[in-house]
C-alpha positions as CSV (number, residue, x, y, z in Angstrom):
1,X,168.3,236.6,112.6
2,X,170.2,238.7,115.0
3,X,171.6,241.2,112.3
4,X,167.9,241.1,110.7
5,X,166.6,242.4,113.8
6,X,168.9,244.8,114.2
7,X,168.0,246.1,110.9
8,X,164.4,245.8,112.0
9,X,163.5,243.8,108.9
10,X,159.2,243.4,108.4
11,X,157.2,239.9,108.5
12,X,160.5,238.1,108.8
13,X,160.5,234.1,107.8
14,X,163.3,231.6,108.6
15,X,163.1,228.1,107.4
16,X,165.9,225.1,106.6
17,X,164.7,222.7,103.6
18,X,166.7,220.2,102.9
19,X,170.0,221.6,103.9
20,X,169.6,224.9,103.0
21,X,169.1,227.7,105.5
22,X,167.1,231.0,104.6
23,X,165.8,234.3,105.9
24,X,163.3,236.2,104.5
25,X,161.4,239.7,105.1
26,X,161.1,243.1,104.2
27,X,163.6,246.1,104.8
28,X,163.3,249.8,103.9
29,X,160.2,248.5,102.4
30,X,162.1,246.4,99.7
31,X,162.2,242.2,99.8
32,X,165.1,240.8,101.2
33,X,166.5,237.3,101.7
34,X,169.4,236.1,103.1
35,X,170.4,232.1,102.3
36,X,173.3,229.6,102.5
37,X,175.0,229.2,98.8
38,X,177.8,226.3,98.2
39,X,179.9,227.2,95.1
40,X,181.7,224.2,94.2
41,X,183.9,221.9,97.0
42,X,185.8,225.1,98.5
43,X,183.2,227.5,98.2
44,X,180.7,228.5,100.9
45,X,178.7,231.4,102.6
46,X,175.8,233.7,102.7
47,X,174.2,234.8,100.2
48,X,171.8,238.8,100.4
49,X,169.1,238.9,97.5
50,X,167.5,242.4,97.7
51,X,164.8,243.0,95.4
52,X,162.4,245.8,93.8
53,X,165.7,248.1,92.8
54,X,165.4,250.1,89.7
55,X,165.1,248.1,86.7
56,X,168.9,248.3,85.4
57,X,171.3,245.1,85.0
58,X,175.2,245.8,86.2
59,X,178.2,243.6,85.4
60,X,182.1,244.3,85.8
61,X,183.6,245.3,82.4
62,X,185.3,242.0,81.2
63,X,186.6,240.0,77.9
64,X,183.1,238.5,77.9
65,X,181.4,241.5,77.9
66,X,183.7,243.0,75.2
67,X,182.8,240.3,73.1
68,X,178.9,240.5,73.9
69,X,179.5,244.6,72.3
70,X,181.4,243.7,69.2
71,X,180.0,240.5,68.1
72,X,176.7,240.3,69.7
73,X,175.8,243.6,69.4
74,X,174.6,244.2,73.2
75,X,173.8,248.0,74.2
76,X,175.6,249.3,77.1
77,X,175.0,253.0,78.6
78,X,177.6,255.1,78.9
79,X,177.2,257.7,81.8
80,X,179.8,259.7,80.5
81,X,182.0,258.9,84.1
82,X,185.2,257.1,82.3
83,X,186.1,255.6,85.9
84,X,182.5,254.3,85.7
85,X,182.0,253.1,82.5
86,X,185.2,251.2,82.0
87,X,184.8,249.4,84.9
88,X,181.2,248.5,84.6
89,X,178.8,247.1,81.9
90,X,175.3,248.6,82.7
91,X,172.6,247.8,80.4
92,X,168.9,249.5,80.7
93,X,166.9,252.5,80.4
94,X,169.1,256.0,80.3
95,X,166.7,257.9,81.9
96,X,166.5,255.7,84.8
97,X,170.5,254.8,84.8
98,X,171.0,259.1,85.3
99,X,168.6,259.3,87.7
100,X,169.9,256.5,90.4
101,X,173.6,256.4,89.3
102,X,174.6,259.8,91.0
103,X,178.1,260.2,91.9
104,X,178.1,258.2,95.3
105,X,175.8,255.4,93.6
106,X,178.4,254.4,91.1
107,X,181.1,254.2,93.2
108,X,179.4,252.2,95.8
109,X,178.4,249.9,93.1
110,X,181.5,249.7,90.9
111,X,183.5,248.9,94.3
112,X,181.1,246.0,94.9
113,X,181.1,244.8,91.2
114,X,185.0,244.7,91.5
115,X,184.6,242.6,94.8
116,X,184.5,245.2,97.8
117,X,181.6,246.1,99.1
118,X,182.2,249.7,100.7
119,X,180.5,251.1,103.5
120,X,179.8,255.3,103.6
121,X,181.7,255.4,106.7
122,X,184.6,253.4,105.2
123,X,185.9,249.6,105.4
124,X,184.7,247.0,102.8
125,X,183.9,243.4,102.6
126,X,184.8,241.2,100.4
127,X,181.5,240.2,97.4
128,X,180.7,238.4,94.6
129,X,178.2,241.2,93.3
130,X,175.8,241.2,90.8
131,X,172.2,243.5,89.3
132,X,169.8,241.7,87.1
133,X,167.0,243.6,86.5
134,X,166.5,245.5,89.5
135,X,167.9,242.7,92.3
136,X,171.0,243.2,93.9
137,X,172.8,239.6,94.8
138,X,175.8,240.0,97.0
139,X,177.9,236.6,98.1
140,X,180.0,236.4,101.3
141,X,182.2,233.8,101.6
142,X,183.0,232.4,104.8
143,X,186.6,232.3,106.6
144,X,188.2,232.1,109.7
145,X,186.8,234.6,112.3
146,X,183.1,235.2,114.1
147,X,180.3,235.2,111.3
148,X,177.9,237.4,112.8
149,X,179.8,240.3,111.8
150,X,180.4,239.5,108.3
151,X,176.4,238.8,108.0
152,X,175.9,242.2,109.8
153,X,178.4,244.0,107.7
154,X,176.9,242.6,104.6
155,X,173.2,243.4,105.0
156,X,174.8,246.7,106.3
157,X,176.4,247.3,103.5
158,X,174.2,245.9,100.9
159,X,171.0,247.7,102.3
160,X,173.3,250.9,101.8
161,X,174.0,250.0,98.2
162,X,170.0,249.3,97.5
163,X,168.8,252.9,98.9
164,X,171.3,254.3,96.6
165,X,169.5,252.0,93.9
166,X,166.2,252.4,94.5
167,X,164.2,254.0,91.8
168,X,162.8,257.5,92.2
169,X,159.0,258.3,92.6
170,X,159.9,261.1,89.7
171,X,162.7,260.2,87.3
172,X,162.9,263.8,85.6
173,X,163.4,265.6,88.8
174,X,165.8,263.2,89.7
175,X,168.0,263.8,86.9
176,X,167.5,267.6,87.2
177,X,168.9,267.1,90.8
178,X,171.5,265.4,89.9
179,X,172.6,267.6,86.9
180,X,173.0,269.9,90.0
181,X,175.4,268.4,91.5
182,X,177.2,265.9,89.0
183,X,180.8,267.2,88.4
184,X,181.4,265.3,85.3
185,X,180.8,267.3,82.5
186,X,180.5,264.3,80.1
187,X,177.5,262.8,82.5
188,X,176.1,266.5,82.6
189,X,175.9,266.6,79.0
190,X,174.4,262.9,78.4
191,X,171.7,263.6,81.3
192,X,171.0,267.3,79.7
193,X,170.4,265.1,76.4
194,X,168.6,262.4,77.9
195,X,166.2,265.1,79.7
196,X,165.1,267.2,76.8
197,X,164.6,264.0,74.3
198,X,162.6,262.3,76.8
199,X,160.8,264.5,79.3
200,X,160.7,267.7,77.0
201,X,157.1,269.2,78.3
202,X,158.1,267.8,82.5
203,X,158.1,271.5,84.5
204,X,161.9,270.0,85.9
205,X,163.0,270.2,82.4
206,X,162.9,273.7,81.5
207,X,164.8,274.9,84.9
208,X,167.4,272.6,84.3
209,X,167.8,273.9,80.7
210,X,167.5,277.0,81.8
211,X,170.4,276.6,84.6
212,X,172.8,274.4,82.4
213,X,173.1,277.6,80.3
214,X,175.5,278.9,82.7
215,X,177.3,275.6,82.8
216,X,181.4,276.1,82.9
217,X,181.5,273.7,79.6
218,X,180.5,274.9,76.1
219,X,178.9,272.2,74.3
220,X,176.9,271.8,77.9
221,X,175.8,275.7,77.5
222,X,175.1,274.7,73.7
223,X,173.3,271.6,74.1
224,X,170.9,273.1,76.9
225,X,170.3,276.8,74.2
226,X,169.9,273.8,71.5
227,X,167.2,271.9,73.4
């Protein structure tokens, strides 16, 4: 309650059924909830469920989701960021995966994915992490040591993740932004794409062709004088 208020969290709710502590409200205008998880006999902590995220699902690259690609024929995006993309599955819509997953959004979420949780001003804490369409669960086991900072460090943390998550009032713009200022050239080109096939009359669209024209790759320059 104390890191809640900190946070100034909205129409917070705490209640204890049956063994099971939770806390409940609303910060930055998105639903949060903190609970008490048990994993097993060993396993324990707190649990941060932040909800209304952009509609995209996340999971660490692993043999499981290999096999869900070859055999099960499951559609992953590829940003075009290889230290991305082979470290994290992310399934969705393109146009909203390029308009949230900016530069710093993908490596605060592939450091969480891969079990740190990394805070803008540096440090980390140890997560499970996962996204499921749109909500962001982040586990904290507990250990030796006060628990109030851990809690604080993970809403912290986690409410840093979700604003870098959130989905844009205009996703076209977005992308155009981010074009701006994405120094992969392989994301560049996949956003250019994504732009002109799916927002080809948007006014952000044109400008954005327009600038990519001057873009220090060729088949950036040619895929912009294409579209």
């Amino acid at each position: 309650q104390e890191a809640a208020l900190a946070a100034h969290w909205e129409d917070m709710r705490a209640d204890d059924r049956f063994g099971k502590a939770f806390l409940e409200g609303r910060a930055d205008g998105l639903p949060v909830r903190f609970e008490s998880y048990r994993r097993g006999r060993y396993e324990w902590g707190t649990r941060l469920v932040i909800r209304g995220l952009a509609r995209l699902s996340a999971r660490r690259e692993s043999t499981a989701t290999a096999l869900e690609k070859r055999f099960l024929g499951e559609t992953e995006i590829e940003l075009g960021a290889p230290a991305f993309d082979e470290r994290c599955f992310v399934s969705g819509s393109a146009a909203i995966a390029h308009a949230v997953l900016d530069a710093p959004a993908r490596r605060l979420l592939a450091s969480a994915l891969s079990g740190r949780l990394a805070f803008e001003e540096g440090g980390s804490l140890g997560v499970r992490a996962r996204l499921s369409e749109g909500t962001l669960t982040l586990e904290c086991r507990e250990g030796w040591g006060p628990s109030y900072r851990r809690v604080r460090d993970l809403l912290r943390g986690g409410l840093t993740l979700a604003r870098h998550l959130t989905l844009p009032p205009d996703l076209p713009l977005r992308i155009a932004r981010n074009l701006a200022a994405e120094s992969q050239p392989a994301v560049r080109l996949n956003a250019l794409a994504t732009l002109a096939r799916e927002y080809p009359d948007n006014p952000a669209t044109q400008p954005a062709l327009v600038a990519a024209l001057q873009d220090a790759r060729a088949e950036v320059r040619l895929r912009a004088a294409s579209a």
